[in-house]
C-alpha positions, 0 to 999 in steps of 0.5 A, a space after each residue: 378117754 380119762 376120768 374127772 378129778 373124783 375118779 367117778 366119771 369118764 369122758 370120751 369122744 364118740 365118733 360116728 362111722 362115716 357111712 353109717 346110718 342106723 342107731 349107734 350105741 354105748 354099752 358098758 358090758 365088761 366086769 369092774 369092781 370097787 376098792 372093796 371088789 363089789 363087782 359092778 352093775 353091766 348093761 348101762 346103755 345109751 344110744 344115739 341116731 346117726 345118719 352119716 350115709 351120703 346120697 347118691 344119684 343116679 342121671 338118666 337121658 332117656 334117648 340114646 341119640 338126638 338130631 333136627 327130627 327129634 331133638 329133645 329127650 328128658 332127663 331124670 335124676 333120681 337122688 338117694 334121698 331128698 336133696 337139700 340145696 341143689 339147683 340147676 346150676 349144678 348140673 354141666 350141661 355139654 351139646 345142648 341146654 335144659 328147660 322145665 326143671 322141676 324137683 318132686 321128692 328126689 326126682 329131678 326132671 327136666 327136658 335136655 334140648 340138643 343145641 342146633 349145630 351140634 355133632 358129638 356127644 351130649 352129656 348132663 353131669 351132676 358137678 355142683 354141691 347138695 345135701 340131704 336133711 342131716 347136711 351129708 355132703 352128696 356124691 357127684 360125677 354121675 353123668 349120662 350121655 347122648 349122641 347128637 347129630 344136629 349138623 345141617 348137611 351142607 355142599 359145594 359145587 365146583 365148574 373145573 373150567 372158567 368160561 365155556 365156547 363152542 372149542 371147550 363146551 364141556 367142563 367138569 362138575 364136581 359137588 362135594 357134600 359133607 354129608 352123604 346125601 338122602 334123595 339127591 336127584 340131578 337136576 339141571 336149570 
């Protein structure tokens, strides 16, 4: 800081703390005089309300796993404060796709669907860029995941010979699934 041309009035920069948010202050606390050495007044104050605090959220799928009999969970997100300027777009969805957004406060719901087809692991990741009122910039990365197995089993069946006779009237019959099979039964036609 430095004082103007008359000697009577001091200038300076005050810088907020980045994360702060509170009430920040100046206080003029310590002994000056004058040229004759009257000693000054202390305890002149100002203050100033500073709100460099940047949200947070938190992403939250509530199943732990997905698949063709239950395929759809909600996901909740839930900011720090109330956000400023985000929308869905700013959500990287992997393994399936959202629906019925909505933003109450600083909770954001919506229902994550798993994407027929899919075997791996979902995930929703807050990516994109908001705010909160005092236009602090948000924290983003928060994810959550999902495993999904939504891929239909499927087989291939394979006779070993081409033709059959009364020589050769047996063949060997090889099926072979990609899945290990649930109530497989031989049947014959």
């Amino acid at each position: 800081g430095s004082f103007d041309g008359t000697g009577l009035i001091y200038t300076a920069t005050y810088t907020a703390t980045d994360g702060f948010n509170n009430t920040g202050s100046v206080t003029l606390s310590g002994a000056y005089t004058d040229a004759v050495l009257n000693v000054g007044a202390t305890g002149a104050t100002d203050t100033v309300v500073i709100d460099r605090s940047n949200p947070t959220a938190t992403v939250a799928l509530t199943a732990s796993s997905l698949s063709d009999t239950s395929n759809t969970t909600q996901l909740t997100i839930t900011f720090s404060e109330v956000p400023t300027g985000f929308t869905e777009g700013a959500l990287a969805v992997v393994g399936g796709t959202l629906s019925g957004g909505s933003l109450v406060g600083n909770v954001y719901t919506a229902t994550y669907t798993a994407t027929d087809g899919f075997n791996g692991t979902g995930s929703v990741t807050l990516s994109g860029a908001y705010t909160d009122a005092a236009l602090n910039l948000g924290a983003t990365g928060a994810s959550d995941t999902v495993t999904i197995d939504r891929e239909n089993p499927s087989a291939t069946v394979a006779l070993t010979a081409a033709s059959l006779n009364d020589t050769t009237s047996a063949t060997q019959l090889t099926i072979t699934f990609s899945k290990a099979p649930v109530g497989f039964s031989e049947a014959r036609s």
